[in-house]
C-alpha positions as CSV (number, residue, x, y, z in Angstrom):
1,X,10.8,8.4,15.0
2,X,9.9,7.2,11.5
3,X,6.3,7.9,10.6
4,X,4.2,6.3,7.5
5,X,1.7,8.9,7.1
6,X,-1.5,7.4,4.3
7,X,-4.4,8.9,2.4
8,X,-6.4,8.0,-0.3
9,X,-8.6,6.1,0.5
10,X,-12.4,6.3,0.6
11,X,-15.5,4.5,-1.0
12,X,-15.7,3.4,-4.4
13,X,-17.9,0.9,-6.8
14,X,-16.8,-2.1,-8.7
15,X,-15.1,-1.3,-11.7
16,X,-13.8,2.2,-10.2
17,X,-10.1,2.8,-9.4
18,X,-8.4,4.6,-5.9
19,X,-4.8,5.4,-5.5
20,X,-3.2,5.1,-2.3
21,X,-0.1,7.4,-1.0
22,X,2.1,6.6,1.4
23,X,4.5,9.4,2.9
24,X,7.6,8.2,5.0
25,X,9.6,10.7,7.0
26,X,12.2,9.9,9.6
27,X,13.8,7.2,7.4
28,X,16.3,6.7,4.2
29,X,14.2,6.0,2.2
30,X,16.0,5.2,-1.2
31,X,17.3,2.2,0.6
32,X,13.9,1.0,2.2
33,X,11.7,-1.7,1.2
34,X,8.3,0.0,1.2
35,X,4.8,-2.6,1.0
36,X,1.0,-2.3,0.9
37,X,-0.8,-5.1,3.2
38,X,-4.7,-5.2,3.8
39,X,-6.9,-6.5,6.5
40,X,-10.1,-7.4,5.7
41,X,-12.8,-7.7,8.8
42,X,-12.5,-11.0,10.3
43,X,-9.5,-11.8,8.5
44,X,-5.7,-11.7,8.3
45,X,-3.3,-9.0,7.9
46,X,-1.9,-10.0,4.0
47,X,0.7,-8.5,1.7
48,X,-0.6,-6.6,-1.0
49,X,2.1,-5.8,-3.0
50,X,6.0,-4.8,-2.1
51,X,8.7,-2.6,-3.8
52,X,12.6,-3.0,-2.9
53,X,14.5,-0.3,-2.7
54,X,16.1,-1.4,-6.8
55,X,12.6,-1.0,-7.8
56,X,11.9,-4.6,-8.5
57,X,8.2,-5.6,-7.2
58,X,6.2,-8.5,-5.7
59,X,2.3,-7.9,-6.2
60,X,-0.1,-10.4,-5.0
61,X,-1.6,-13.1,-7.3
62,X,-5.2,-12.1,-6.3
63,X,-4.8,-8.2,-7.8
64,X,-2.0,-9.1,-10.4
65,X,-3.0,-7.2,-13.6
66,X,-5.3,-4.2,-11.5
67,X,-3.0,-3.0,-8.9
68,X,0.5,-1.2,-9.4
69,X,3.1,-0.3,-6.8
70,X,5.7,2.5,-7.4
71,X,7.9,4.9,-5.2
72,X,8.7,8.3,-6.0
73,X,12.2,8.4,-3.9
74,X,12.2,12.3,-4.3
75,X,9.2,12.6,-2.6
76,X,9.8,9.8,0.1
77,X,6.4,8.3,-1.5
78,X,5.0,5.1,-1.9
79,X,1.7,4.4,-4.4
80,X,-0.3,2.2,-5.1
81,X,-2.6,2.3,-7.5
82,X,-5.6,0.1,-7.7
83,X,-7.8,-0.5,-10.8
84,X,-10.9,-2.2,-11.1
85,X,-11.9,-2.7,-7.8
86,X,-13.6,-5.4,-6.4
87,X,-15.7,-6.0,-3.1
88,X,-13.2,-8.3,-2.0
89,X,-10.8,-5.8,-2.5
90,X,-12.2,-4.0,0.7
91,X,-10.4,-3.4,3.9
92,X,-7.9,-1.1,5.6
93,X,-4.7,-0.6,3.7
94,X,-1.7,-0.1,5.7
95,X,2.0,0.6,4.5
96,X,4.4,-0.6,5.5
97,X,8.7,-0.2,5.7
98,X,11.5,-2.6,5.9
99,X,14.7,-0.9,6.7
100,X,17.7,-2.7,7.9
101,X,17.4,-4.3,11.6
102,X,13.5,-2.8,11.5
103,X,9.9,-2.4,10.4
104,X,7.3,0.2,11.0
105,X,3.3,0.7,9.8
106,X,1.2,3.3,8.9
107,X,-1.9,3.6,10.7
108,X,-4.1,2.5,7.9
109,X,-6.7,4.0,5.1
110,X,-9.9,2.3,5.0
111,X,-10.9,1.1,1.5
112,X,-14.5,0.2,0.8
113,X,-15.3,-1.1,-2.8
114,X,-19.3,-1.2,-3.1
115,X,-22.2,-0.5,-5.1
């Protein structure tokens, strides 16, 4: 079965940066849509930022300009790297795939942006 495996994550202060990795196995990935969504407490599960399997990229208005998606096919890796953190950037980060006909999610990486 396909498994998202992720890891980065961790505590960090405002200002500081993280990058998140995102390994797939089980699943072709060159032709996969591969996404970050976040979950704050309390809150709604929301799209973070999403690269097509072309490379072209959605990122979310709230961390337009700090945080960057990209895909390292080779390495069946998704990344995403997140500058300038804010506390409302915290929560778990989960990846996620879109392959024809299916989606599947990591288990999450817990981010936690405070002073």
């Amino acid at each position: 079965q396909v498994q998202l495996v992720e890891s980065g994550g961790g505590l960090v202060q405002p200002g500081g940066s993280l990058r998140l990795s995102c390994a797939a196995s089980r699943i072709i990935f060159s032709i996969t849509t591969m996404g970050w969504y976040r979950q704050a407490l309390g809150k709604e599960r929301e799209l973070v930022a999403r690269i097509s399997s072309d490379g072209s990229t959605v990122v979310t208005d709230s961390v337009k300009g700090r945080f960057t998606i990209s895909r390292d096919n080779a390495k069946n890796t998704v990344y995403l790297q997140m500058n300038s953190l804010k506390p409302e950037d915290t929560g778990v980060y989960y990846c996620n795939a879109i392959t024809p006909g299916s989606g599947y999610w990591g288990q999450g990486t817990q981010v936690t942006v405070s002073s």
